[in-house]
C-alpha positions as CSV (number, residue, x, y, z in Angstrom):
1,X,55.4,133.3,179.1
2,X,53.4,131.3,176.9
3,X,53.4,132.4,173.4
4,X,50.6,131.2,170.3
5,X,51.8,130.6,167.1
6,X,50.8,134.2,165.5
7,X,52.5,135.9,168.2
8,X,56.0,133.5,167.7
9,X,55.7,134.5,163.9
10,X,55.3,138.3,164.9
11,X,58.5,138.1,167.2
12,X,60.7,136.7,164.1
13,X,59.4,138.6,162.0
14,X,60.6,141.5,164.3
15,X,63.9,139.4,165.0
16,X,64.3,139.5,160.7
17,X,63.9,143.0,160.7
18,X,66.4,144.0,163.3
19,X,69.0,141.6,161.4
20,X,68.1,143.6,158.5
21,X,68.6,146.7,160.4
22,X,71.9,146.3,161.5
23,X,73.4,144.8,158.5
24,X,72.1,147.7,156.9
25,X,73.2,150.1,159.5
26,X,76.7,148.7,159.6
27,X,76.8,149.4,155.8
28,X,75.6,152.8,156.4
29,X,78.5,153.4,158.6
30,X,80.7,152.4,156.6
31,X,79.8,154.9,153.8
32,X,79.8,157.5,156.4
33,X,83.3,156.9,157.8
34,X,85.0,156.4,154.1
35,X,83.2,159.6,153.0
36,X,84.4,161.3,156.2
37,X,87.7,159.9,155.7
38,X,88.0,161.4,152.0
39,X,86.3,164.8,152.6
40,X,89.2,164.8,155.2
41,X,92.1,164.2,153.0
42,X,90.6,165.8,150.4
43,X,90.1,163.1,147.6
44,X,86.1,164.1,147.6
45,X,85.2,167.4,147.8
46,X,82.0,168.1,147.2
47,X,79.5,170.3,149.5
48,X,76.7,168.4,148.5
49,X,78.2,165.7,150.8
50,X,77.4,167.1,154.2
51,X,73.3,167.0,153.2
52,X,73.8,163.2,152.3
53,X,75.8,162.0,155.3
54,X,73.0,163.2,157.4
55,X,70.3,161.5,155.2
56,X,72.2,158.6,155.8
57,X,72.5,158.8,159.4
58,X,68.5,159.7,159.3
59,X,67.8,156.6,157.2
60,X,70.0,154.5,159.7
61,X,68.1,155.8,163.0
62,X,64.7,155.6,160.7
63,X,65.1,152.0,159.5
64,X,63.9,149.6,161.9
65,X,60.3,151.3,161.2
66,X,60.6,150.8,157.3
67,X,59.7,147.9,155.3
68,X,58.1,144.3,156.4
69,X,57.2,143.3,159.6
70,X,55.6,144.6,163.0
71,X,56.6,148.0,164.2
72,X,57.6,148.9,167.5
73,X,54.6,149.5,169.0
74,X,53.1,146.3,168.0
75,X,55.8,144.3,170.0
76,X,55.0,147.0,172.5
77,X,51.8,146.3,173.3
78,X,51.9,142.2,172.4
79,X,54.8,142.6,175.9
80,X,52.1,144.2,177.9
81,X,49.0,142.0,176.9
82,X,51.5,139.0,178.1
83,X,52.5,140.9,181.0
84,X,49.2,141.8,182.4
85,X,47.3,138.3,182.0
């Protein structure tokens, strides 16, 4: 497939943004297992923590739609225009 130069900048600008993601997702995780990890043994105890570990785990699933770049559906349909002619 043959690509023009607006169409190579949209695919790294997605290819930023999923970097982005899963940097951001790993950090995420992270936060999720040492908060599990001291709700467990005790060291945090705090109800208030069960509401943000799923906010987190929302914003983690959420995040490659947030901020700069092209969203899903516009790499979507750029794949099919290419694919079709």
């Amino acid at each position: 497939m043959l690509f023009s130069e607006t169409e190579i900048a949209l695919i790294a600008s997605a290819k930023r943004k999923v970097q982005m993601a899963q940097k951001v997702w790993l950090a995420v995780t992270a936060l999720v297992v040492l908060g599990t990890g001291l709700t467990i043994s005790g060291l945090w105890v705090n109800e208030f923590a069960i509401y943000m570990a799923f906010g987190l785990v929302v914003f983690a699933v959420a995040l490659p739609q947030f901020g700069q770049g092209p969203k899903y559906e516009e790499l979507v349909s750029l794949l099919e225009k290419k694919s079709q002619g």
